[in-house]
C-alpha positions as CSV (number, residue, x, y, z in Angstrom):
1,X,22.5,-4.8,59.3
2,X,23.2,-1.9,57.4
3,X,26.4,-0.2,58.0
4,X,24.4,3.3,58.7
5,X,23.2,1.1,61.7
6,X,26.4,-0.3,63.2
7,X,26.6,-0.8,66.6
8,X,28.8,1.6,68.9
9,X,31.8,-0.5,70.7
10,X,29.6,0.2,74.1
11,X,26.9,-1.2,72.8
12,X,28.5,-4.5,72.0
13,X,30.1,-4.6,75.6
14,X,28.3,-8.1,77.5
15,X,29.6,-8.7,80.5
16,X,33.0,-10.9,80.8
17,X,33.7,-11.0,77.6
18,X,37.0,-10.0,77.1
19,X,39.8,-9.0,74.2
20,X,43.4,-10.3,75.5
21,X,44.6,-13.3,77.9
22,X,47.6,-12.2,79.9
23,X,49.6,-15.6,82.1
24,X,49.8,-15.1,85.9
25,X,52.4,-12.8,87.3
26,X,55.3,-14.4,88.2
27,X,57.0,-11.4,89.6
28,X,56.8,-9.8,93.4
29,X,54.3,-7.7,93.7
30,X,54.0,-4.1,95.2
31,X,51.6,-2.2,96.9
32,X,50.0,0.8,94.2
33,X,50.4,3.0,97.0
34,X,54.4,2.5,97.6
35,X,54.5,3.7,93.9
36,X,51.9,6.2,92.9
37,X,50.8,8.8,95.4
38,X,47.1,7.9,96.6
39,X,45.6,10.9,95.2
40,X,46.4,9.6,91.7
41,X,44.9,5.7,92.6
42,X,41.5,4.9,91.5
43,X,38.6,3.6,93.4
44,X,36.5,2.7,90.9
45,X,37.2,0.5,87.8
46,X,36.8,2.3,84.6
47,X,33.8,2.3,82.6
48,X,35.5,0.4,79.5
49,X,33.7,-1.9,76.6
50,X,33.8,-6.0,77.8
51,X,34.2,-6.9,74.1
52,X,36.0,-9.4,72.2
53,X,39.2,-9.5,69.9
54,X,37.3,-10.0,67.0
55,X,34.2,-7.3,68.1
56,X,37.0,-4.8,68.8
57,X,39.0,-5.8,65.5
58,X,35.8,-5.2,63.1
59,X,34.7,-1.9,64.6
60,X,38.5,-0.8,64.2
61,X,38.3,-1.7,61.0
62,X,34.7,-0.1,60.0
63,X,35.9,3.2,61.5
64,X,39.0,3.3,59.4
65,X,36.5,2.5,56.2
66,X,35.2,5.7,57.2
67,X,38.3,8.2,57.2
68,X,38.8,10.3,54.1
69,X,42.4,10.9,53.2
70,X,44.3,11.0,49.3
71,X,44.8,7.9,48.8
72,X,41.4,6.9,49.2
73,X,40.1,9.8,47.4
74,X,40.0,13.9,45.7
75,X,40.8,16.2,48.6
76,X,40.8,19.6,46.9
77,X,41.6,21.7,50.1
78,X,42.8,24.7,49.0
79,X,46.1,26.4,50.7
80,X,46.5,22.3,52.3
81,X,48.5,20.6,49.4
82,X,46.9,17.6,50.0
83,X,48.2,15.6,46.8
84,X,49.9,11.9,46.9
85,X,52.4,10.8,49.0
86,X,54.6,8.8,46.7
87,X,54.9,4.9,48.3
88,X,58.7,5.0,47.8
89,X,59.0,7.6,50.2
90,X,57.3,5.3,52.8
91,X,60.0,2.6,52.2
92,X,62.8,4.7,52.6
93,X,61.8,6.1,55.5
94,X,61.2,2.7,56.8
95,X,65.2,1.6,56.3
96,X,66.5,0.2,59.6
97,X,69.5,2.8,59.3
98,X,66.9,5.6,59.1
99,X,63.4,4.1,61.3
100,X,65.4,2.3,64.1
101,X,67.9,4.8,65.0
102,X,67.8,6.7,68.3
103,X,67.8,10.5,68.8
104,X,70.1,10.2,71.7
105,X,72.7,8.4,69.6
106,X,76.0,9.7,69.6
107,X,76.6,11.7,66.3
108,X,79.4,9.6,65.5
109,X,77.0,6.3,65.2
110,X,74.3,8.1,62.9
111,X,76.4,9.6,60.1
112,X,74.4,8.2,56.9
113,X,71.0,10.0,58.9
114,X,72.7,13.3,59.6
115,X,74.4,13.4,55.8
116,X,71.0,12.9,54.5
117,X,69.5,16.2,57.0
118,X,72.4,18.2,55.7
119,X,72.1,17.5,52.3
120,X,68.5,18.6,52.5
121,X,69.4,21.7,54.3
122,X,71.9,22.2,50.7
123,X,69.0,21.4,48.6
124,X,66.5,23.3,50.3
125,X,68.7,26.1,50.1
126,X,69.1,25.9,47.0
127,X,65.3,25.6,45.9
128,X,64.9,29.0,48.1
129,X,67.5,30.8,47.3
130,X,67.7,31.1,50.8
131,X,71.5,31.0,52.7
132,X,71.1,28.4,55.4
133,X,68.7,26.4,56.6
134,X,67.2,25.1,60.2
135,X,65.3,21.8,60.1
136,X,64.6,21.8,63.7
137,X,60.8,23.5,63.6
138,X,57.7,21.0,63.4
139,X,55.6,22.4,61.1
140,X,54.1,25.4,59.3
141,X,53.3,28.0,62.1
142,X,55.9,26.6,64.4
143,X,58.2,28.0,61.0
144,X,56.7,31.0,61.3
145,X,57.1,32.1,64.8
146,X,60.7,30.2,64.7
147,X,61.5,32.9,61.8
148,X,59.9,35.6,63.5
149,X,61.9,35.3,66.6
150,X,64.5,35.8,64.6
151,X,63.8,38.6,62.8
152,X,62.7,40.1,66.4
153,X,66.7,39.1,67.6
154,X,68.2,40.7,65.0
155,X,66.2,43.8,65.6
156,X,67.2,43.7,69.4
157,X,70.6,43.0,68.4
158,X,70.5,46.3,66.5
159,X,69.0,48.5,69.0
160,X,65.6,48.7,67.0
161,X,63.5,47.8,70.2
162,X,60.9,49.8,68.6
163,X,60.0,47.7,65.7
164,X,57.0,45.8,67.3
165,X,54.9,46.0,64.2
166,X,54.0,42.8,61.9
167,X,52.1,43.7,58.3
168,X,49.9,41.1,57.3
169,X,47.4,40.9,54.1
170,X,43.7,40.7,54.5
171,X,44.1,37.2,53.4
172,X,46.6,36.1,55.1
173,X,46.6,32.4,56.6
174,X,45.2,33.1,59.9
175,X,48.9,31.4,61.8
176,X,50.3,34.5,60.7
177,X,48.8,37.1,62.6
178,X,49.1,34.6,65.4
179,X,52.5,33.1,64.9
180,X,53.5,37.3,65.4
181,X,50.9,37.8,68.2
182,X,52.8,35.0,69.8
183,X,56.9,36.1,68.7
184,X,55.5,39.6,71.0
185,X,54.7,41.2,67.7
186,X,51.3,43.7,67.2
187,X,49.9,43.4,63.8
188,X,48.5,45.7,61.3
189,X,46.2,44.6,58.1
190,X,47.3,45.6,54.6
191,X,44.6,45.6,52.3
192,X,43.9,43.8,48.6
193,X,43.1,46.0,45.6
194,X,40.5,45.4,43.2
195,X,42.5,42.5,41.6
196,X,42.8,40.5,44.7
197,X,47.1,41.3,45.1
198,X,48.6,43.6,47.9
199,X,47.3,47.4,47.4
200,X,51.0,49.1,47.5
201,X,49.7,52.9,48.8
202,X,48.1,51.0,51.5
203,X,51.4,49.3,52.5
204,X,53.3,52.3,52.2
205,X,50.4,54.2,54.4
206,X,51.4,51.4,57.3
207,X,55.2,51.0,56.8
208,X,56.8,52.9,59.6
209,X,59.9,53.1,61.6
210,X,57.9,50.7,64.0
211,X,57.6,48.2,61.1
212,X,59.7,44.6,61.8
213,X,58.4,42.2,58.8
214,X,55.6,42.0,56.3
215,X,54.5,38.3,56.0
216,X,53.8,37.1,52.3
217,X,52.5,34.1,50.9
218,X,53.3,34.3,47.0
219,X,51.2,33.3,45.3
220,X,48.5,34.7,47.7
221,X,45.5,32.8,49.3
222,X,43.4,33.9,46.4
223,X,46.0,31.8,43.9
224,X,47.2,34.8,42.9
225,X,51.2,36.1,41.9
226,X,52.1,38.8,43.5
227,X,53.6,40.6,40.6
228,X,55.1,43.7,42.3
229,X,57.0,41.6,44.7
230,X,60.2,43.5,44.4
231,X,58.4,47.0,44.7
232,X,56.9,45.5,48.1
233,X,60.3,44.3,49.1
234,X,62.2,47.9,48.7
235,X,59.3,49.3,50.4
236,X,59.7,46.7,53.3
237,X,63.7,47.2,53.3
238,X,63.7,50.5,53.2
239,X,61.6,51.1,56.0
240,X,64.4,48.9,58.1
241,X,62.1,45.9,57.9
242,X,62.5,42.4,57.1
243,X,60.4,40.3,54.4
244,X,58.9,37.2,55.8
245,X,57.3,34.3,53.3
246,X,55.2,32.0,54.1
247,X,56.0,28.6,52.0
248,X,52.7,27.2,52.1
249,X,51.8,27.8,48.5
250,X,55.5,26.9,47.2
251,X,54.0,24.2,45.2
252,X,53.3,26.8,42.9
253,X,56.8,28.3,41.9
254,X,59.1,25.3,42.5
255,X,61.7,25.6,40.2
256,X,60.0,28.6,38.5
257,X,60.8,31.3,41.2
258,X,62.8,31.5,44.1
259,X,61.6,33.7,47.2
260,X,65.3,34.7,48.2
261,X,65.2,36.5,44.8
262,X,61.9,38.0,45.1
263,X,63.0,39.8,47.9
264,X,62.7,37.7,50.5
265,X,64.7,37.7,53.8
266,X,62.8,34.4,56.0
267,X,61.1,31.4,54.7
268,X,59.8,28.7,56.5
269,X,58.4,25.5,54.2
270,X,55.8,23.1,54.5
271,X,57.5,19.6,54.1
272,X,53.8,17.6,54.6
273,X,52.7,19.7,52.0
274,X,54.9,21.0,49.0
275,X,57.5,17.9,49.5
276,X,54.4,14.6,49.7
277,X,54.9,13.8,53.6
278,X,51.6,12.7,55.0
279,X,49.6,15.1,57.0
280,X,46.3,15.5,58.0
281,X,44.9,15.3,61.6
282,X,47.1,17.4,63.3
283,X,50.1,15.9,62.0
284,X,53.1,14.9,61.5
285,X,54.4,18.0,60.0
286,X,57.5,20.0,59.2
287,X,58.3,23.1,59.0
288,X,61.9,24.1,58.0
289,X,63.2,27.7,57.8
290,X,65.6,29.4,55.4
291,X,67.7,32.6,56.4
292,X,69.3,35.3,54.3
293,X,73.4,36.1,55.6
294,X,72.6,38.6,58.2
295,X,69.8,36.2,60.0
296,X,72.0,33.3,59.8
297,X,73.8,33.7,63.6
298,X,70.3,33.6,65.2
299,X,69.2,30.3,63.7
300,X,68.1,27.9,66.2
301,X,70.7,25.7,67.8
302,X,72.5,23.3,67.5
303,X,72.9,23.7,63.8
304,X,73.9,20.7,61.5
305,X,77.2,21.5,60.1
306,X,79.8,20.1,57.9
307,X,83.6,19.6,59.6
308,X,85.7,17.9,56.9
309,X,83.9,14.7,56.2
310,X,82.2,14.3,59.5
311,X,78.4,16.2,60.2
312,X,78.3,17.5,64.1
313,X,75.8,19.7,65.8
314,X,77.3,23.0,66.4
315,X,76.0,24.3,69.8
316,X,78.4,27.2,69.6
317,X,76.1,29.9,69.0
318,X,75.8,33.1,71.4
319,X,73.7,35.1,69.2
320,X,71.1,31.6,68.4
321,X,67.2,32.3,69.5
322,X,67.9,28.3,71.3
323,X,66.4,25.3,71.0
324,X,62.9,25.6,69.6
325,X,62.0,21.3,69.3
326,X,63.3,18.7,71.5
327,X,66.5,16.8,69.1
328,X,66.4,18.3,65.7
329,X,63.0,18.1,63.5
330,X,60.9,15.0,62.9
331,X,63.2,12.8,60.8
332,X,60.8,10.5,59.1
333,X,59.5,13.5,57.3
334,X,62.5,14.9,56.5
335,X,63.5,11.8,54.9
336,X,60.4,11.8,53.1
337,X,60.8,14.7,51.6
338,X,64.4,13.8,50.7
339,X,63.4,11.2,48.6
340,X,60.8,13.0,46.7
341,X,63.4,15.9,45.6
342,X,65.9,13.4,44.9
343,X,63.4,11.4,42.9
344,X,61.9,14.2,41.1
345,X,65.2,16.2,40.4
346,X,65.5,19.8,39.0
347,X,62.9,18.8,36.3
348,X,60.0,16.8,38.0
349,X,60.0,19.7,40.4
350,X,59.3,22.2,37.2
351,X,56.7,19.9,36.2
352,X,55.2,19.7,39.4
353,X,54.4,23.5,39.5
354,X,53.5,23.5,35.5
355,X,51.0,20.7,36.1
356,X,49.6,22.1,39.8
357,X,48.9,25.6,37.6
358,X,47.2,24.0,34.5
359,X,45.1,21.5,36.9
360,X,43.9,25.1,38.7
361,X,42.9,27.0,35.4
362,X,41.8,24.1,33.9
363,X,39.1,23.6,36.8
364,X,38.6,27.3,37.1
365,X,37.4,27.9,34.0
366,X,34.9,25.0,33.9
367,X,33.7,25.8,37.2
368,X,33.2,30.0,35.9
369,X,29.7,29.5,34.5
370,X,28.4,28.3,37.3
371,X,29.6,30.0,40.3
372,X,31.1,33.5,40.8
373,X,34.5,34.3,39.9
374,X,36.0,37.2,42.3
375,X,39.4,37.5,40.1
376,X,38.7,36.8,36.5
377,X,42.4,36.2,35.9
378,X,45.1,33.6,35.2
379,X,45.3,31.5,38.6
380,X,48.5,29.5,40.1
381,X,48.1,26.2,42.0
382,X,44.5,27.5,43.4
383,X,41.4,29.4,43.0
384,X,39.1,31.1,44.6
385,X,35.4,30.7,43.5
386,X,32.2,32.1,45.4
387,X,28.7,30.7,46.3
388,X,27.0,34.2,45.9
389,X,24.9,33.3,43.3
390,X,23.6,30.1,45.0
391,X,22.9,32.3,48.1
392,X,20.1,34.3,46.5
393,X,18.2,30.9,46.3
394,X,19.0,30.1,49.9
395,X,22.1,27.5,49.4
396,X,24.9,28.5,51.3
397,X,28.9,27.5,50.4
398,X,28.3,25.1,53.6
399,X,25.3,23.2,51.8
400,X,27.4,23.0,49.0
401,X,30.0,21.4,51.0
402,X,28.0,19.2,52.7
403,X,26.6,17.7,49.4
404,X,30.1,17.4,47.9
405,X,30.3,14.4,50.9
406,X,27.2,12.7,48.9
407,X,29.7,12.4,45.9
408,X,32.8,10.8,48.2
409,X,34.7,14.0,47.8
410,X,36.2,15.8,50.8
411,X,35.3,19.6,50.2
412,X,37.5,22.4,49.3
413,X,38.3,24.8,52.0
414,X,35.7,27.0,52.4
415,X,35.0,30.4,53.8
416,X,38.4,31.4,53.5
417,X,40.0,33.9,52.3
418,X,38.1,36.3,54.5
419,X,37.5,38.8,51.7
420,X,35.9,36.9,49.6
421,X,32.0,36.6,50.4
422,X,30.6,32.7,50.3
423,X,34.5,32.2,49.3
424,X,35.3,28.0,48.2
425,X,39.3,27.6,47.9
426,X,40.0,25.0,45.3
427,X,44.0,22.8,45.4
428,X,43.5,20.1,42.7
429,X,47.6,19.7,42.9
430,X,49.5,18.4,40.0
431,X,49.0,14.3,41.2
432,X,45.3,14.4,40.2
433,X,44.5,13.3,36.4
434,X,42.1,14.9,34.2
435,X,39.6,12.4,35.0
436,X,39.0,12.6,38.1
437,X,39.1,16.7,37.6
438,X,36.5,16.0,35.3
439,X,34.4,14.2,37.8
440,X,34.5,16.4,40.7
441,X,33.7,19.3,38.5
442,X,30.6,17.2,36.9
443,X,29.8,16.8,40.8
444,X,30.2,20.3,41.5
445,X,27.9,21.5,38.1
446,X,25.4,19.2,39.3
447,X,24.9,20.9,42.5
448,X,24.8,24.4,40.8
449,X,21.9,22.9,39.0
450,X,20.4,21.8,41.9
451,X,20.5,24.9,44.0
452,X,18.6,26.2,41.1
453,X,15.8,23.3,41.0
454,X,16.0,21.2,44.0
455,X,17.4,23.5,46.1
456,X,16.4,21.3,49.5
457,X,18.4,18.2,48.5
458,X,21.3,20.5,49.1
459,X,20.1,22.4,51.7
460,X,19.6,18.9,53.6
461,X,22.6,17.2,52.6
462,X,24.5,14.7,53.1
463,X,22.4,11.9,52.1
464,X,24.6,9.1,52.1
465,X,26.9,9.5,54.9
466,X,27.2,7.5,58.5
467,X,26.5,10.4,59.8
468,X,24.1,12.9,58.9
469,X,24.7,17.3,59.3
470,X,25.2,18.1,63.1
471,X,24.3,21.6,64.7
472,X,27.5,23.0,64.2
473,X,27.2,26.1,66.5
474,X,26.0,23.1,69.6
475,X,29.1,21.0,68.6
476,X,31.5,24.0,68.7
477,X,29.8,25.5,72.2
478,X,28.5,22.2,73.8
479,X,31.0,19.4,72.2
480,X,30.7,16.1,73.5
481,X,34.3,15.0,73.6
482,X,34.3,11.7,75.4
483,X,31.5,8.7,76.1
484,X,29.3,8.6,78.5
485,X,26.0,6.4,79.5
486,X,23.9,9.3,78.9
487,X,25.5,10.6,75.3
């Protein structure tokens, strides 16, 4: 049978077959009702597969062949970072002291974990130039609005009720206009100039006395430095306001730049990204945040502090926004990412963002004859490319995508930035050799050439895949989203 043609689980179910063997109770039994309110009992048995262990073992194991992910494969998703998780971060996250350890432990009984979370915080600082450090919030956006909240404190505190403003680039990650939507911020939209970087007469025609932050990601979404930072940030400061920036694109200045000297007064990180933890499908994530001085007394609480040669949680804190994650962060990623800084060290860091930026130019330039270039300029980690050109012969970025699937590589993130027509945002992080750079972009050149010749072999792709292009606008209005007789 080919593998195109495998069987659903329901459609192996035959009656009485069955996957486990449990013995006969040997404990009293009680009435369903006496413990769950009748409302909540069921009438009916489900409609479950009667498989077998082996049936239900193989199509477990078919559907995992299928998943995508870097260490079965090239996933240049711009703005994502998703580059290889080192193995030896797996194993120390796996240590008994570290993997079988209990939240709810008295501090005094986890000392080796809570050394390593404040000597993150140290190094994290450090990397930042940021003052302290919270390890508390999940992930990217859950930074944000954690950073946000207290930037909006520390307004309140000062009687600046009227600062309900948040600036935010045209290309901004879309979590920023909603992490401030959702801190009780309004937002107003800065513009890019003609070489793709913040346009500075049109910040300082929305700066006003109603301004709280400006959110930054440096280098931009287009993969492109911000180089009159500091001018933005005495704009931004001057105006009473605070300087937000979002870390997703660290991997680009590690140990090259510093946010806390460009300026910078918040910055949350991305620990699944920059710092190798796994990520992908919603999770897990991590999303630290680093405070300058005068933001440091409404940092979430408790804080992880230092008292002699014992670490507590210091819950102390009047002037802390609270609690913003049940016990403090998710640990196995914050070990993670523990290791890879200590493994790398000051210089594997460096090299990380010198090899992430020649990667990007390197593909960049290849890739210039073929497609459109918005921003002929030096790139960091990322690049922006467009599909205008294949347009005009009726090959859209999303065909393009699509036949990237035929050639086992996930595609770049496309359609974003916003300003950038038929946009395709290209990571190829420093972990990926030159080889397989090579081979994507042979991939990509090859389907330039097609939308010139064949153009219907990539408006119809993929070819190869389980399973073949959907109607996208039916799956987002009408999704099917669990099984049923009739699906």
């Amino acid at each position: 049978m080919n593998k195109k043609d495998q069987p659903l689980i329901f459609e192996l179910s035959k009656e009485g077959r069955t996957g486990y063997s449990l013995p006969e109770m040997d404990v009293p039994q009680v009435e369903l009702s006496d413990l769950i309110p009748t409302d909540y009992i069921r009438t009916e048995a489900p409609e479950l597969p009667e498989v077998s262990e082996l049936d239900i073992m193989r199509h477990y194991t078919a559907l995992s062949k299928r998943n995508h992910g870097v260490d079965s494969g090239f996933y240049p998703l711009g703005s994502c970072t998703m580059k290889y998780n080192p193995k030896v971060n797996e194993n120390v996250a796996r240590l008994n002291g570290f993997a079988h350890i209990n939240p709810l432990q008295e501090a005094e009984s986890v000392q080796g974990a809570l050394e390593l979370m404040y000597d993150l915080q140290e190094h994290l600082k450090e990397i930042t130039g940021m003052d302290e450090v919270t390890l508390q919030p999940a992930a990217g956006a859950h930074g944000e609005w954690t950073g946000l909240m207290m930037i909006r404190a520390y307004h309140e505190a000062n009687g600046d009720t009227h600062r309900t403003k948040v600036i935010v680039p045209d290309s901004a990650h879309g979590t920023n206009p909603a992490s401030a939507t959702v801190a009780g911020f309004e937002t107003v939209t800065v513009k890019s100039n003609e070489n793709g970087l913040v346009d500075l007469e049109d910040l300082k025609r929305v700066v006003g006395d109603d301004t709280a932050a400006l959110m930054l990601t440096n280098p931009n979404t287009l993969g492109l430095f911000e180089e009159n930072i500091m001018e933005m940030a005495s704009i931004i400061h001057e105006a009473g306001g605070k300087l937000y920036y979002d870390g997703a694109n660290l991997n680009a200045v590690l140990s090259k730049a510093r946010p806390g000297d460009m300026g910078f007064d918040v910055v949350h990180l991305n620990l699944h990204k920059t710092f190798t933890g796994p990520h992908g499908g919603g999770g897990p994530g991590s999303g630290p945040v680093g405070v300058k001085e005068d933001l440091i007394k409404y940092l979430p609480k408790p804080v992880l502090v230092k008292n002699g040669e014992q670490y507590e949680f210091d819950y102390n804190r009047p002037d802390s926004i609270g609690r913003v994650k049940p016990y403090y962060g998710n640990f196995g990623i914050n070990v993670r990412a523990y290791t890879y800084i200590r493994t790398m060290g000051p210089d594997g860091l460096r090299a990380v963002t010198e090899n992430a930026v020649l990667n990007a130019n390197y593909m960049m330039r290849r890739l210039a004859p073929y497609f459109d270039l918005p921003y002929d300029r030096h790139c960091k980690h990322e690049f922006v490319i467009s599909g205008k050109r294949q347009k005009k012969l009726g090959v859209r970025t999303l065909d393009i995508a699509k036949r990237l699937l035929d050639f086992g590589y996930h595609p770049p993130t496309i359609y974003f930035p916003l300003n950038v027509e038929e946009c395709m945002m290209i990571e190829p992080t420093e972990t990926e050799s030159k080889e397989t750079l090579d081979s994507f972009i042979d991939a990509m050149i090859q389907i330039a050439k097609e939308a010139e010749e064949t153009p219907e072999i990539v408006q119809e792709a993929p070819h190869t895949t389980i399973v073949k292009r959907m109607d996208e606008t039916l799956a987002a209005r009408k999704p099917v989203l669990r099984y049923t007789k009739e699906s």
